[in-house]
N, C-alpha and C positions, 0 to 999 in steps of 0.2 A: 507501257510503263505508266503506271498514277501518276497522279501528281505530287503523291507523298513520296514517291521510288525516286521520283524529277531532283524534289525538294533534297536529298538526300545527295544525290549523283553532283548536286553541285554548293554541297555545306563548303570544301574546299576553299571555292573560289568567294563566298560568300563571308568565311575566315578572311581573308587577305581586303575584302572590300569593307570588311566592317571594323578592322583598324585604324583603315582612309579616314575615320570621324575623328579619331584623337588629334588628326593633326590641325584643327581646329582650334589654336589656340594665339593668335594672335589677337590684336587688341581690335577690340569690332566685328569680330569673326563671329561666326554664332554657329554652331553646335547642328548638326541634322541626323533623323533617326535613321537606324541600322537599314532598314527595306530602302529609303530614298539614297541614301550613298550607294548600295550595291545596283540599283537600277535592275531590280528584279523583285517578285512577289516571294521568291526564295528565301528561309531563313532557318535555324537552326532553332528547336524546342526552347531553349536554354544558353544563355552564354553567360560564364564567368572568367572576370579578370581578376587574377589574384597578383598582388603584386609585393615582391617581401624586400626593406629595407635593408640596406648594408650599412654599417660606421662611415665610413670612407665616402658616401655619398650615393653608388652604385643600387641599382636595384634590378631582382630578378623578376622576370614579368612570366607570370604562365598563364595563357588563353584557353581557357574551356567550352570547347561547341561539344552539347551532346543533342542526338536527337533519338527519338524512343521509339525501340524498334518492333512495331507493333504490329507486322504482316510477312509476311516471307519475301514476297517483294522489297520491302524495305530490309530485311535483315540480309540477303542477297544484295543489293543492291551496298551494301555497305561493307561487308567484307570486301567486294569486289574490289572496292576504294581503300579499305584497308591495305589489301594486298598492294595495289600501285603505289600507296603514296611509303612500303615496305623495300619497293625496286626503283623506286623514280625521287625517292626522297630528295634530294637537290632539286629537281622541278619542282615541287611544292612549297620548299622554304626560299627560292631564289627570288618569284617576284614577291612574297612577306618580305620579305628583309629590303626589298628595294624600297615598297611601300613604308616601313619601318625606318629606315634611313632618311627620307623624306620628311616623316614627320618627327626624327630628331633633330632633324637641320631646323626647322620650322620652329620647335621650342624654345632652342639655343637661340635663336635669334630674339625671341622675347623675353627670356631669363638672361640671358649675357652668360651664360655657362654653357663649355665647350662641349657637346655629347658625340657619344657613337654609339653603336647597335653591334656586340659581338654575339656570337654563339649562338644562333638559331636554329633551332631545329624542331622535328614535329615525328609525334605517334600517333595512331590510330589504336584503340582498345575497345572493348565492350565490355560494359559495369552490371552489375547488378545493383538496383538504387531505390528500390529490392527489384523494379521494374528492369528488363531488358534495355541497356541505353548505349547509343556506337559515342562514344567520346574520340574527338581529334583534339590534340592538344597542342599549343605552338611556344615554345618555350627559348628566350634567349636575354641579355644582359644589357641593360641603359644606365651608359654610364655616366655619373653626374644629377643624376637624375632630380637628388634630393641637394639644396642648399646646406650646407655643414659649417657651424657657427658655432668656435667655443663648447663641442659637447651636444650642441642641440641640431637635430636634422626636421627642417623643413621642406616637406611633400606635396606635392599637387599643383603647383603652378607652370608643371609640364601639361596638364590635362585641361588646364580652365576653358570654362565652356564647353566640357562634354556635356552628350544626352546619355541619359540611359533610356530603353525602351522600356518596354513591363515586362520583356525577357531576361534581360541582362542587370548583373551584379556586380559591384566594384568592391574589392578587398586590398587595404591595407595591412600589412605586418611589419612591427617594426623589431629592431634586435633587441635578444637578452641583456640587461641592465642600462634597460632607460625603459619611460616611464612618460604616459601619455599627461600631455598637458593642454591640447587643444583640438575640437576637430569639427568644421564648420564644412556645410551645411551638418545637424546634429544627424550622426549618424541609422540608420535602422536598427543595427545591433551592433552595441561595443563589451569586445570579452577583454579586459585588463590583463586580466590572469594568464590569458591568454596571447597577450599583445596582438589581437586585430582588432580591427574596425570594418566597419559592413556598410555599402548605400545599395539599396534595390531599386530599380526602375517601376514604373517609368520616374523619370527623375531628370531635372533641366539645372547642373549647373553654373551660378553666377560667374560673373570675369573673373572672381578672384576665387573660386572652388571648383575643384574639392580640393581643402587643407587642413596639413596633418602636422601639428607640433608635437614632439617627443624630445625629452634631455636625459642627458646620462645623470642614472641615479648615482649621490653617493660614496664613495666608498665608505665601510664603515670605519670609525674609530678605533684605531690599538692604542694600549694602555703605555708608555714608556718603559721600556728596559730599565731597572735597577740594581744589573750585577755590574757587579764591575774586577777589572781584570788588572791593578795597580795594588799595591799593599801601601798601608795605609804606615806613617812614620813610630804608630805606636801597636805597627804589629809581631813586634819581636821577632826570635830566631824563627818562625814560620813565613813570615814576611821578606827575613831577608837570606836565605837559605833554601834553595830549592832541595840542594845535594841533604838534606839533614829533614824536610818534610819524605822525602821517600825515604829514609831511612827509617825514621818512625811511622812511618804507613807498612812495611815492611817487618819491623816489631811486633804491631798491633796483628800482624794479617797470621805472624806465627804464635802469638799469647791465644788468638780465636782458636785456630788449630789445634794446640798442644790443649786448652780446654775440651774441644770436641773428641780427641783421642779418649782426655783423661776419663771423662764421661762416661764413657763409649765403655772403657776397661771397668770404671766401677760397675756400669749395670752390668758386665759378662761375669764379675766375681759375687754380683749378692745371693746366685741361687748357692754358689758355696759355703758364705757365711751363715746362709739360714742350716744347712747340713751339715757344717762342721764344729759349731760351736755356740754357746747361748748368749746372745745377747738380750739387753734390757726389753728390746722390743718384741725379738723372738718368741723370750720366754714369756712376756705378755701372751703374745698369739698360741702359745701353745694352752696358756693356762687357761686361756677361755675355751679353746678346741674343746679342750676335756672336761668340762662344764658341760658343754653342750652336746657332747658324746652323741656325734652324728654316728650313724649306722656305716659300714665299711662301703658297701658299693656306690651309698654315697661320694664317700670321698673321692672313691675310684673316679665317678664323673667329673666329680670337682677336676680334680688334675688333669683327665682331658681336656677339659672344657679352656683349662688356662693353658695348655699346650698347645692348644688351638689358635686360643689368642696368643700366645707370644710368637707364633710364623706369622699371623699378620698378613698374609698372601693372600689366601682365598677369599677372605671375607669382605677387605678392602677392593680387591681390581673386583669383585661381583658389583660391588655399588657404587662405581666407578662406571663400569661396562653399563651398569642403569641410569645412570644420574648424564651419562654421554647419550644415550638413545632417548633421553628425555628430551632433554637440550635439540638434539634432531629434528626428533618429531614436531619439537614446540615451534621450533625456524619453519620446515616443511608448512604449518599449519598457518603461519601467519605469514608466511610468502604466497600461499593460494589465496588467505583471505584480502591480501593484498590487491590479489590480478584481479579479485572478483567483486572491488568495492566501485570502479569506474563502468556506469552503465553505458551500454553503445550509444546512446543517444545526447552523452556528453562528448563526443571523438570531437573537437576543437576542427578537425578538416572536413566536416560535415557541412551541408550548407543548411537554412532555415526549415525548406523543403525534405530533406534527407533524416534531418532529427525528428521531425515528427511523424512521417513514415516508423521509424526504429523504433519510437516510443509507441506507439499505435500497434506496430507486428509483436512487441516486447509483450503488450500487455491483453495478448491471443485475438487481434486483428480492430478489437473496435473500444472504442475511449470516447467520457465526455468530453467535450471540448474545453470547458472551463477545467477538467485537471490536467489535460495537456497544457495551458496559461501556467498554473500554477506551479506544472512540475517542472517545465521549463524557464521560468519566471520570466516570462512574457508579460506584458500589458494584452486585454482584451481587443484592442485595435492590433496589436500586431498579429495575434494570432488569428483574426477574422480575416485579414490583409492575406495571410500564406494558407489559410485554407481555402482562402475564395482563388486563388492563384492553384492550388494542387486541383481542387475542385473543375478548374477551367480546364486542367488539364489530363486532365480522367484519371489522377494519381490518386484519389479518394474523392472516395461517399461521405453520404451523410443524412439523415434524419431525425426528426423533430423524437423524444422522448418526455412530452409534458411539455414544460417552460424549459427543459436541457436540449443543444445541438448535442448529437450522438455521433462521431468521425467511425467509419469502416474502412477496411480495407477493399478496394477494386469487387477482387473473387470472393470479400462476407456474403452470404447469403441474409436478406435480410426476414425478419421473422415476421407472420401475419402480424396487420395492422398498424409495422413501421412503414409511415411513408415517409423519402425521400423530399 
């Protein structure tokens, strides 16, 4: 077995030893990196902790070990472990959660807030990120986690004193409707809109960090109600008579009616009155007819045409049936253009490393590096910072084009006289 298949055979126990550093938070305590706590050269490509805010105080923690699975050995080697921790899952989450309980006791003890560790448990998966990656994930609930004051929840002084290595990423999320107000040490990447926060290692922090202020925004303003449901002393017999407002609502509801009959019956009698006898208007109409002494088969049309129109049926549901299939296709059209305005490389559960991967295969495998800053809207240090990290990690190329860095993907071939 390598030493990469080794690396691999024990991420598990490596998970469970690299949580032992949180509990590092008493006063004087000082923080140590993920290889020295586990007392092993062993470690996992990548670790992230993601950890999402509740109202109530509670927070959900998910641990992310992925390692990139680069040889058959290794990707053997990882199902294998897949498959156990599939049949033995209690052995995997039972000494986590023991370790876990430990360093909630240990926090509680320096915040003065009561904690527990419920709900832990743990998958095994394999991602596409676009590279082949075995992910173990260990997922369960700390409760108290966050101080809760009047609407505003205070984060992080369960963790003071952690390290991050240059593998590991620490994420904040806090809930919809509140609204960030503070967050020290300054984070690496903060998505508002998004509500997280991001630190990337290596990273050392202070006794009093990492801390996260957020308060509930708000609500908005309603306008006051101005009906009102009392009659006023100068509202006569509608005011003081209910049994007499329905009766004259009942009045009115048959004078609309007897109108709409009445209607109804004069348009059914005027083709009569035009055929049975001359009125002033009539005989107008006739006298110009015969002025204008249209030709017979004319008229024959004419009188279709108004036969036509007085059914009323066919002409109206035809553009009806159109003006509905318009309306259709126009929803259809801007429901697609809808799913197709969000590019992959904006997914908010993306990490640093993943969005620029996406943007880079988006745009057929190779990108200057200064329009990934730009499309991303990066500063030039952050984005030198997560290439030189993908780059360390054989997840992308790169060569010089002039005074331009030029990112590739892995498998780009690159063309005579780029070098590297």
């Amino acid at each position: 077995m390598t030493e990469r298949a080794a690396r691999l055979a024990c991420v598990a126990l490596v998970a469970v030893a690299m949580v032992g550093g949180i509990g590092a938070t008493a006063p004087g305590a000082s923080a140590q990196p993920t290889d020295t706590i586990a007392q092993t050269g062993i470690n996992p490509d990548d670790v992230s902790m993601r950890i999402t805010l509740r109202p109530n105080g509670d927070a959900v923690w998910a641990i992310d070990y992925r390692v990139q699975l680069d040889s058959n050995e290794t990707t053997d080697a990882f199902i294998s472990l897949r498959d156990d921790i599939r049949t033995n899952e209690s052995q995997y989450t039972g000494e986590f959660r023991s370790r876990m309980v430990s360093t909630a006791a240990t926090a509680a003890n320096t915040t003065g807030r009561e904690m527990t560790i419920r709900n832990v448990s743990v998958t095994a998966t394999r991602q596409q990120l676009p590279q082949d990656y075995g992910v173990i994930t260990y997922t369960f609930v700390w409760t108290n986690f966050s101080a809760v004051d009047d609407g505003t929840l205070r984060a992080g002084d369960a963790l003071a004193g952690l390290f991050l290595d240059g593998e590991t990423s620490l994420q904040f999320a806090w809930p919809e409707g509140y609204a960030l107000d503070s967050a020290q040490p300054e984070p690496t990447d903060t998505r508002r809109e998004s509500r997280i926060v991001v630190w990337s290692g290596p990273l050392d922090f202070g006794v009093n960090e990492p801390s996260l202020t957020v308060s509930e925004e708000p609500a908005p303003a309603t306008e006051p109600s101005t009906s009102t449901t009392t009659a006023s002393p100068d509202s006569g017999l509608l005011g003081s008579s209910p049994a007499l407002v329905g009766a004259i609502g009942l009045a009115l509801l048959v004078a609309v009616v007897g109108g709409y009959l009445y209607w109804r019956r004069d348009r059914s009698r005027a083709p009569e009155t035009v055929a049975g006898g001359p009125d002033p208007d009539t005989a107008h109409a006739a006298s110009t007819a015969e002025r204008a002494e249209p030709p017979a088969d004319s008229e024959s049309k004419t009188a279709a045409t108004a036969d036509d129109s007085g059914s009323g049926e066919t002409p109206a549901g035809s553009t009806a049936d159109t003006d509905s299939a318009a309306a259709d296709a126009g929803a259809d059209g801007s429901a697609a253009a809808s799913d197709s305005e969000t590019p992959p490389w904006e997914d908010e559960l993306l990490s640093n490393e993943e969005r620029v991967l996406a943007l880079v295969e988006h745009e057929g495998g190779r990108m200057k590096q200064q329009e990934v800053a730009q499309t991303l809207d990066w500063t030039d240090a952050k984005t030198s910072q997560v290439v030189r990290k993908m780059r360390d990690a054989d997840a992308l190329d790169a060569f010089r084009l002039g005074r331009e860095n030029v990112l590739v993907l892995p498998d780009e071939e690159l063309e005579p006289g780029e070098d590297e």
